[in-house]
N, C-alpha and C positions, 0 to 999 in steps of 0.2 A: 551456460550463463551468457547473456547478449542485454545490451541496454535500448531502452526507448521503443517506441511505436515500429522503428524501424526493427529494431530487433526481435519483435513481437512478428514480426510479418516474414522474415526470415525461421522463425524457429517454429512459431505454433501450428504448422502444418507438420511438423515431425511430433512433435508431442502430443504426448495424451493428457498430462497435467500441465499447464503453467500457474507459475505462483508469480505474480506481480509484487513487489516491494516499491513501496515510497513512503517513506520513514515520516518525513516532511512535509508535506503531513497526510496523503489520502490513505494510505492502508492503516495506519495506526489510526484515524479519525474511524474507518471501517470497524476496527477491531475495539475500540469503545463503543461505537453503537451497537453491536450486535450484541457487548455483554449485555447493555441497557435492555434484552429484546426487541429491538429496534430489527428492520430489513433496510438496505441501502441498494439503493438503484443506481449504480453509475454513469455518467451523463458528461458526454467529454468535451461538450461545448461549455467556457465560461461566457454565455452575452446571454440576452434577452429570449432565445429560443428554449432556456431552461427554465422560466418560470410558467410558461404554456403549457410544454411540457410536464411539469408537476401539478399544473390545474388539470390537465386533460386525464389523468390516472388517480386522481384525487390523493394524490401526496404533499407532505409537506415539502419545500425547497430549503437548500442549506446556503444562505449566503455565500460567495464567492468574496465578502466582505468581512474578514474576522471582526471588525468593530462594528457590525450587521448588531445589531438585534436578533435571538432566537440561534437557530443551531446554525452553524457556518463551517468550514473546513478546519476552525481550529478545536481540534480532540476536547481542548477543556470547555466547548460551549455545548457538548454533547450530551451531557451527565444527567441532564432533565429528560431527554426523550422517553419515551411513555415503551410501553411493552406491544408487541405489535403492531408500531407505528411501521409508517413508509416513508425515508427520507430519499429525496435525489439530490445525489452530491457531485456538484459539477468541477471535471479539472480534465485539464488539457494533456496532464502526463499521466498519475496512475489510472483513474477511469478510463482514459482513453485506452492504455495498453488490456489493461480487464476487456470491454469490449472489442478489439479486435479478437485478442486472443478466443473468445467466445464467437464469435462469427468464425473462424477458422474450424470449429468444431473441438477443440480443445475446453478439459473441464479448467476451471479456472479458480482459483483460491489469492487472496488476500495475504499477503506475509509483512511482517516486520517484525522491530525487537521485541516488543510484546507478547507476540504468539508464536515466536522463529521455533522453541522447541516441539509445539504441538506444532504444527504446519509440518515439521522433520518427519516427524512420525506419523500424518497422515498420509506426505507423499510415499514415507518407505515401505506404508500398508498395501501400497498398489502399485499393479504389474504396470510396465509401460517406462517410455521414455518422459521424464521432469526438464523441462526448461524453467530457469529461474530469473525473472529480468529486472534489471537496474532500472526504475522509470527514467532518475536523474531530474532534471529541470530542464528549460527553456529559454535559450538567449532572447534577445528582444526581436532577430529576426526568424523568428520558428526553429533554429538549429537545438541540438541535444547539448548541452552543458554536462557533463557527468556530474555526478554528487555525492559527496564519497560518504555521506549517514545512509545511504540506498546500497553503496558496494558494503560499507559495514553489515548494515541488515541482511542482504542477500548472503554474506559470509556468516552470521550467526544461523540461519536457517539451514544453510550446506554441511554447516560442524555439526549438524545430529544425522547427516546422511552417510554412505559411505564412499570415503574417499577414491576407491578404487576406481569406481566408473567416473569418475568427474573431468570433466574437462581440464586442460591448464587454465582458463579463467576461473573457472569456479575452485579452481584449487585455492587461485592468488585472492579471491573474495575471501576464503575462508582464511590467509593469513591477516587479512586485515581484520575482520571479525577479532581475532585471538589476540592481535596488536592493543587495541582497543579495548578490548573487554574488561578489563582492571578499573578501568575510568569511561565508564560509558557517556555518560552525563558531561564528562568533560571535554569528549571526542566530538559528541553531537553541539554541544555549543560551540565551540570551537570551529566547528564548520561553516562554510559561508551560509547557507542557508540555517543551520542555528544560528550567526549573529545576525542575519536580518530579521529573524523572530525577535530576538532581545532587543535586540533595537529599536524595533516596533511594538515592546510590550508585552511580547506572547514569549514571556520567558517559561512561563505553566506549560505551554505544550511541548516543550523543549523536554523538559521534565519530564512527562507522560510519555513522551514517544521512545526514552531513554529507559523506562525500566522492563527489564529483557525476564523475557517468562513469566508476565503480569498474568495470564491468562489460559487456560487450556482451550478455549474455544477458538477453533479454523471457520476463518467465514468463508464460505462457498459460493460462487455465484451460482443460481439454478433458476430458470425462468425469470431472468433480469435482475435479481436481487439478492446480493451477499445474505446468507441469513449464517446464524453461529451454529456447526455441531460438534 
């Protein structure tokens, strides 16, 4: 278990799976679009080179603005997407970590509390070493902020694996996972990045990102695009 881009680029050349978590919202945004039928293309610039980008492969783009209009990074603007569509969903922490991880030649999978128990059991289907990574957040000057709804998520996905091979971090993921678990909803608001959602309104995704095993489907990235299996 390792956090951020940096820790992506430290682990995903030993691994054969990485499972990226960012609670807050890009994997759990993932993991509602792919119930919708929806494919997501992760795209780890937020500026103006992501709306080109989405003209040029003929996809729709997801605001980088929740008060956007249309689908944007917050999970509950997602629930309209059509079956088949192609969103590019742009963030500078989990898409980024998904793409690296994916140029390193590692398979790459989408996690959060949503899907942590199916994700458990997709990576324990297969042989190989799992790195599992915190995305976290982003101070104002590029640095890694930890984000403890990301070390939660990553610890509820670890508690369906086995404990034996786990690292000492992935172990301490998984007690905060268990810490937590009674009051999820509470844990996730409660966290800095839950009150600046409430604060700003997005108390619904706060909500959504919080209910743990919503989902059996793991989105996979495969030829650029999360889709659900």
């Amino acid at each position: 278990m390792e956090w951020g881009r940096a820790g992506v680029q430290l682990l995903a050349g030993e691994a054969d799976l990485v499972i990226v978590v960012d609670v807050l919202s890009f994997t759990t945004a993932v993991s509602v679009a792919v119930e919708c039928g929806a494919a997501v293309i992760p795209y780890r610039f937020r500026d103006a080179s992501a709306a080109s980008y989405a003209r040029g492969i003929g996809a729709t783009l997801a605001s980088s603005d929740r008060n956007g209009p249309g689908p944007t990074l917050s999970p509950a603007s997602l629930a309209a997407l059509r079956q088949g569509e192609r969103l590019v969903l742009p963030s500078p922490n989990g898409a980024a970590c998904a793409s690296l991880a994916a140029e390193a030649g590692a398979s790459v999978v989408a996690g959060c509390l949503r899907n942590a128990g199916a994700v458990a059991r997709f990576a324990t289907s297969r042989s190989g070493t799992t790195a599992v990574i915190a995305a976290g957040e982003l101070w104002p000057d590029g640095g890694l902020r930890p984000a403890v709804e990301d070390l939660i998520g990553v610890g509820a996905v670890l508690a369906g694996m086995d404990a034996a091979s786990m690292s000492p971090e992935a172990r301490a993921a998984t007690a905060a996972y268990l810490a937590a678990r009674d009051d999820m909803l509470g844990a996730l608001t409660g966290s800095a990045s839950g009150r600046e959602l409430v604060d700003r309104g997005f108390s619904e995704d706060v909500v959504i990102a919080a209910r743990l095993d919503a989902t059996d489907l793991v989105p996979v990235l495969a030829d650029g695009m999360f889709q659900g299996q």
